[in-house]
C-alpha positions in Angstrom: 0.0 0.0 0.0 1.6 3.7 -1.1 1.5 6.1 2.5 -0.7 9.3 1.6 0.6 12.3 2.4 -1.2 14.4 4.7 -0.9 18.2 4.6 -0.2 20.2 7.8 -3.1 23.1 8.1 -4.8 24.0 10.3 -7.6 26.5 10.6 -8.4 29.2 13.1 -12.0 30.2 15.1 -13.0 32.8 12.2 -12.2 29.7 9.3 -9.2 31.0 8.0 -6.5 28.8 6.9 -3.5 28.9 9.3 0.0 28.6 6.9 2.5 25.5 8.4 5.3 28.4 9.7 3.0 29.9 11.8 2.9 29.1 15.4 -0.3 27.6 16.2 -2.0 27.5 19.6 -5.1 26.6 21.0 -7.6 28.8 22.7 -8.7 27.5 26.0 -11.9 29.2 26.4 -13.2 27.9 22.6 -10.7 25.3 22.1 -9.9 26.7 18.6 -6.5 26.6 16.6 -5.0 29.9 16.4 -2.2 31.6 15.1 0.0 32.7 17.6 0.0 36.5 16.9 -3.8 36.2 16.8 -4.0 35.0 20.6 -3.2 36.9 24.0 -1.2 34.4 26.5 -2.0 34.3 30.1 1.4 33.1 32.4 1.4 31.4 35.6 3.5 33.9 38.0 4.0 34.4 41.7 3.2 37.3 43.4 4.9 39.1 46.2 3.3 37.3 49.2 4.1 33.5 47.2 0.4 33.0 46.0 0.6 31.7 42.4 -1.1 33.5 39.9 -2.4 34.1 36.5 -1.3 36.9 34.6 -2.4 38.3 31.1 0.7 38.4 28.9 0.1 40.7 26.1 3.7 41.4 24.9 3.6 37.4 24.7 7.7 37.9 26.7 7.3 36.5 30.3 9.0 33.2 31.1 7.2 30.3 32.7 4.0 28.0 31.7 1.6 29.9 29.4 -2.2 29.4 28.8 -3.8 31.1 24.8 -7.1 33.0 24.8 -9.0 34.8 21.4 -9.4 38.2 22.0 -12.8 37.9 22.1 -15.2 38.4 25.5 -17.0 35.1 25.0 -13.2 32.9 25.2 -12.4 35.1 28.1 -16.0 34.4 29.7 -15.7 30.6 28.5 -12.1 30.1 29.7 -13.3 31.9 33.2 -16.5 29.9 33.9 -15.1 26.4 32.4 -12.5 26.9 35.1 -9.9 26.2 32.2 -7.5 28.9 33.6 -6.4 26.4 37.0 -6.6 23.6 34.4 -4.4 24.8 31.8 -2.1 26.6 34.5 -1.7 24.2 37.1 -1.3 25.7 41.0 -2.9 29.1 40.0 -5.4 29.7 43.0 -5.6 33.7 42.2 -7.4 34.5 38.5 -8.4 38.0 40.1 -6.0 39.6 37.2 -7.6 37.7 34.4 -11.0 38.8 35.5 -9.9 42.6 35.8 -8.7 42.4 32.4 -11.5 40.8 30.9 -13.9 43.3 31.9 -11.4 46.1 31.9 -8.8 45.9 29.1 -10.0 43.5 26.6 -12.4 46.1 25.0 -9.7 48.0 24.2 -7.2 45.2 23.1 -9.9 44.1 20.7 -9.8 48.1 19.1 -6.0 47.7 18.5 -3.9 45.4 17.1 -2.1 43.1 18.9 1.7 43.8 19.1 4.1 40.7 18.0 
């Protein structure tokens, strides 16, 4: 039997075809594909008094284990209810900084670009 080859694409929440080069992650409040540049990356950090936390990650530069959401309410909304951020980010007990920027700084991350 002759092996088929199987081409690597992938497609993102709006449909679009994602090209191989790109970096593709996956949204945890839709569980879409997305290309990386499209997605803003939540980090598991620790804050001052030890209490490990979730952080948004806009500038995509922070070291450490990272989590991908659509800039898009709903993900944000999904990903909060679901409970995805603790799965996806394991030890984070504090989302409080996810939740602020959900209500407070995605509306105007969704009016600009997002930086690479």
């Amino acid at each position: 039997m002759a092996k088929r080859e199987v081409a690597a694409q992938s497609v993102d929440a709006q449909g679009n075809s994602i090209e191989a080069s790109e970096a593709v992650r996956t949204c945890i409040g839709c569980r879409k594909s997305g290309a990386r540049n499209q997605l803003v990356r939540i980090v598991r950090s620790t804050n001052s008094s030890g209490e490990t936390v979730a952080l948004v990650d806009v500038r995509r530069s922070r070291p450490g284990r990272g989590a991908w959401l659509h800039p898009i309410a709903e993900c944000w909304t999904l990903a909060i209810k679901r409970r995805a951020i603790g799965r996806a980010l394991p030890g984070v007990t504090n989302v409080g900084d996810v939740e602020a920027f959900a209500q407070n700084g995605l509306p105007h991350l969704a009016d600009h670009a997002i930086r690479t």
